[in-house]
Structures are given as structure tokens and as C-alpha cells.
N, C-alpha and C positions, 0 to 999 in steps of 0.2 A: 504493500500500500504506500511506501515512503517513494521508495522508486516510479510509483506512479505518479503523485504528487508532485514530485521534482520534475515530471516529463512536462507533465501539464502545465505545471505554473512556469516552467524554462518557457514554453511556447507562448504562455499570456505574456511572459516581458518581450518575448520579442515582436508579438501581434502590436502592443504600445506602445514601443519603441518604434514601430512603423505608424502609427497613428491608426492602424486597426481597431480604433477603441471598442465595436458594438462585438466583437469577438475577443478579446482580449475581455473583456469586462467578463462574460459568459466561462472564458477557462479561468478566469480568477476563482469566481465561484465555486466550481467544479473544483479548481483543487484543493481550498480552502475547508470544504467540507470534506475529502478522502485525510486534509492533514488530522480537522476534527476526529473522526474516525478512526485514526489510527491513536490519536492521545486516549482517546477509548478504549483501546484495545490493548494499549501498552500499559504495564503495572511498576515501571519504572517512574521515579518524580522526576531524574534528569531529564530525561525524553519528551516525557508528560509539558515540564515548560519549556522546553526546544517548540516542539511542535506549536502549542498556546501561542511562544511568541511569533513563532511564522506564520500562523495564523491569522493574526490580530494584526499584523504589515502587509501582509496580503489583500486584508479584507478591508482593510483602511484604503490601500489605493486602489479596489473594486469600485467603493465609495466614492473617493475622487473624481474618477472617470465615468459614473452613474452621473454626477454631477453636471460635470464636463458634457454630457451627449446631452442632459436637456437642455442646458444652457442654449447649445447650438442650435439643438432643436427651434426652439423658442424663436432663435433670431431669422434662424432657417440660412444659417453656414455650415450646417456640420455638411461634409464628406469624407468618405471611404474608398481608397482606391485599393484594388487586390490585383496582382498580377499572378495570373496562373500559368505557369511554366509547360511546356509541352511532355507529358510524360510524368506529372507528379498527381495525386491519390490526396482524400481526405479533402473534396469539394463537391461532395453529392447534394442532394436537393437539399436536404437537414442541416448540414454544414454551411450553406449559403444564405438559403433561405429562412432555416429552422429560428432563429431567433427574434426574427421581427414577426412572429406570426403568434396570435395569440387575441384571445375573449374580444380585445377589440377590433379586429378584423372582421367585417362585416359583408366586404365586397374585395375583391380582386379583380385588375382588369388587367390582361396580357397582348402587348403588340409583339408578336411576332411572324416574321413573314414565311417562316418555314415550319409549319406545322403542317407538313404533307405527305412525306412517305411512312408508310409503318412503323419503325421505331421512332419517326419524330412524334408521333400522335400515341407510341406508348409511352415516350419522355412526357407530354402533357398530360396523363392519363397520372402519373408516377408523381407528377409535381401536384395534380387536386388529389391525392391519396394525402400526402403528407397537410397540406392545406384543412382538410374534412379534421384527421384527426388533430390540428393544432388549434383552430379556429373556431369553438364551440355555435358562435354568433354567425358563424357567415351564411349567407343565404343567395349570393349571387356571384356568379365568375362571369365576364366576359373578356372573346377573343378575337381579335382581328389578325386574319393571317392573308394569305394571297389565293388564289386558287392552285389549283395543279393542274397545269395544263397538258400532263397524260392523263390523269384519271382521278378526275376532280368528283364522279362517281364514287371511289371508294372511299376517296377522303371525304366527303360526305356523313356515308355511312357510319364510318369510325366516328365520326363528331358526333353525330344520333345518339350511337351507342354510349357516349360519354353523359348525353344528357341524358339518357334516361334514366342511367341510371345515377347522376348527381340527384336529378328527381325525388328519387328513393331518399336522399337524405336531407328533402326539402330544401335544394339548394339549383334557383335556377341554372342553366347554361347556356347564354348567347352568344353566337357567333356571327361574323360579318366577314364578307371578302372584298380585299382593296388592289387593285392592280398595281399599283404605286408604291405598296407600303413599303419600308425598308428598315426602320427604324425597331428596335428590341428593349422593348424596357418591361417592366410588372410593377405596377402600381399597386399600395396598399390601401385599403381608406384608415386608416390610420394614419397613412403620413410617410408614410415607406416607400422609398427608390430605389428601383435595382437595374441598371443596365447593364447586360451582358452584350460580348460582342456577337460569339455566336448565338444567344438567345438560350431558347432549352437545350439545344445540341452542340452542345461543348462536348461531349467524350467522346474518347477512340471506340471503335467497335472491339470486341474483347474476343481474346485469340482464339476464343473454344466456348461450348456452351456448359463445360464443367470445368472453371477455370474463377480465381477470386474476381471479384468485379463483375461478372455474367450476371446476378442478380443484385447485389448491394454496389451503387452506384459510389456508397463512399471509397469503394476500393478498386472500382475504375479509373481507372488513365485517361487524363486529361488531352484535349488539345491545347494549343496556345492558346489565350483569351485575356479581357479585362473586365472585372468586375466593376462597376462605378456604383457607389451606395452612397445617394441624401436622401433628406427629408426636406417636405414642404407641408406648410400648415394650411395655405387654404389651395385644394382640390378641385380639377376640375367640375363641372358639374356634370360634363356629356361623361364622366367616369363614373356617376353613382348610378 
């Protein structure tokens, strides 16, 4: 548990050290509770206040930088840039997205232009999975992608099959097709910005279908991309 703690919280100083504060903030936590956990565990008192004070430095600068994000929030300067390396793991939907998702998410609206061939439309499929079970409130997702000019029939289909059964969890799903579009962003109504460059399809295809990364997307291989994360306080309105 200590070794783990030290993996994590190594990673939060250097998410902060980069200005990644809304994930840095997130492995503060994480590790700050495994160090809790472990002064529980251990029946030694030297360890016991080792751990307490690593703890209690940790959880102080979680605090800071909790600070720090609404501050910006507020004024509406925070930014987040992540650059994802070609070939690097541990940027699955949950790791990108997983943090700004939550009771007050109500609605989602995603522009992307490539939501067409089969594994793009099970990337969206993978992304409102993780959305359904983070977002207790949400009740609407809309998408604007392009058509597909081979077989804008099955892509069709597949988007049906998304909504019906979003349906199921009382959560509408509208779709629209724009010849033009080009732009990839995911809006929260919360106040959350996420552009990616390639949008949902940032990963490599994975070498086998019995192989790590074939189902958990955090242990796929990335392509090159950049992540851009602000917030803004007031919302379109053509987004609710």
C-alpha cells in the first residue's frame, strides 16, 4: 500500500507541476486516502506519524488547488492542456473524462465529425456507458457528426440502436448531420470543456482481440493527440 501511494502521489506532483490541476487534484486524493489506510493498518507509532504527516501535506495542497480551479473557474481562465504521446496507456474515457462528470451533469452535447464507422460509434457507445453510470441527473446527450458517405444507412442504424436504448435509462439521444463540421469538442452543462484533437478516436487498434487494451480502453495505446480542458460559466443555449 506504501509503494502504491508513493506511485500515485509521485504522479499528482508531476500532473501540478505541469498545471494539470483537475487530475492532479483527483491523485492527491487517491493517494492521500491509500497513505490513511495504510497508518491503519500499521501498528507501529513511527510509521503511524510518517504516514499522518504525509498525509496532512498532501491533503493541504489537494486543498490549494481545489481552490485554485474554482477561483478560475469563476473568472472563467482556468485551462488544461495534456499532451498524449503516440504509444502511451492510462487515457481511457474514465481517465479523461471521469472527473468532471458527476450529479450535476444534466446534459452532454458532443461535436464530432467522425462518428461513422463501427468502432467509432462503439467509442460513443463506451463514452455514454461511462456518462449513464457517472451522471445520476443526466437526461439528454446530443450529437452532431457528419454523415458517411458509404453507408450513412448503417450509421444510422447504430445511432437508433444507441437511442433506444439510452431510452431505457430515461435519457434522451439527439442526433444531427453537418457537412461542414470539423470541429471536436464535448460540452458539459456544468461548465466543462474538453477538446480533443482526434475527438472519440484517439486509440490505436489493438494487436489481437485477446490482448490488454482489447476491452479496457485505459490500457490501450494511444495515438498522438491534445487534450484542451476549460470551463465557461455561461452556456450556450442551442447546447441545453
Amino acid at each position: 500500500m506504501e509503494s502504491a501511494a508513493a506511485s500515485i502521489l509521485k504522479r499528482a506532483v508531476e500532473m501540478d507541476n505541469n498545471k494539470q490541476y483537475t487530475m492532479a487534484f483527483v491523485l492527491y486524493q487517491e493517494g492521500v486516502q491509500i497513505l490513511l489506510d495504510s497508518m491503519k493498518e500499521t501498528k507501529e507509532p513511527t510509521k503511524q506519524k510518517h504516514f499522518s504527516t504525509r498525509a496532512s501535506e498532501y491533503l493541504d495542497r489537494a486543498e490549494k488547488i481545489k481552490a485554485l480551479i474554482e477561483k478560475q473557474k469563476t473568472t472563467g481562465t482556468y485551462r488544461e492542456l495534456i499532451k498524449v504521446e503516440t504509444g502511451s496507456i492510462k487515457y481511457g474515457y474514465d481517465s479523461v473524462f471521469g472527473r468532471f462528470l458527476d450529479t450535476t451533469v444534466t446534459y452532454i452535447y458532443i461535436e464530432d465529425p467522425y462518428i461513422r464507422a463501427f468502432h467509432q460509434c462503439q467509442n460513443l457507445v463506451r463514452f455514454c456507458e461511462l456518462a449513464v453510470r457517472k451522471c445520476h441527473s443526466l437526461s439528454k446527450i446530443s450529437l452532431i457528426t457528419t454523415p458517411d458517405p458509404e453507408d450513412k444507412k448503417s450509421q444510422i442504424a447504430r445511432l437508433e440502436e444507441l437511442k433506444q436504448s439510452l431510452s431505457s435509462h430515461l435519457i434522451s439521444f439527439e442526433y444531427t448531420f453537418s457537412d461542414t463540421l470539423h470541429d471536436r469538442q464535448i460540452t458539459f452543462s456544468n461548465g466543462w470543456v474538453i477538446k480533443i484533437g482526434r475527438g472519440l478516436d484517439y486509440f490505436k487498434a489493438p494487436n489481437g482481440k485477446f490482448v490488454l487494451g482489447a476491452c479496457d480502453l485505459e490500457l490501450r495505446p494511444c495515438l498522438e493527440t491534445t487534450i484542451d480542458i476549460f470551463h465557461k460559466n455561461q452556456l450556450k443555449n442551442d447546447n441545453t
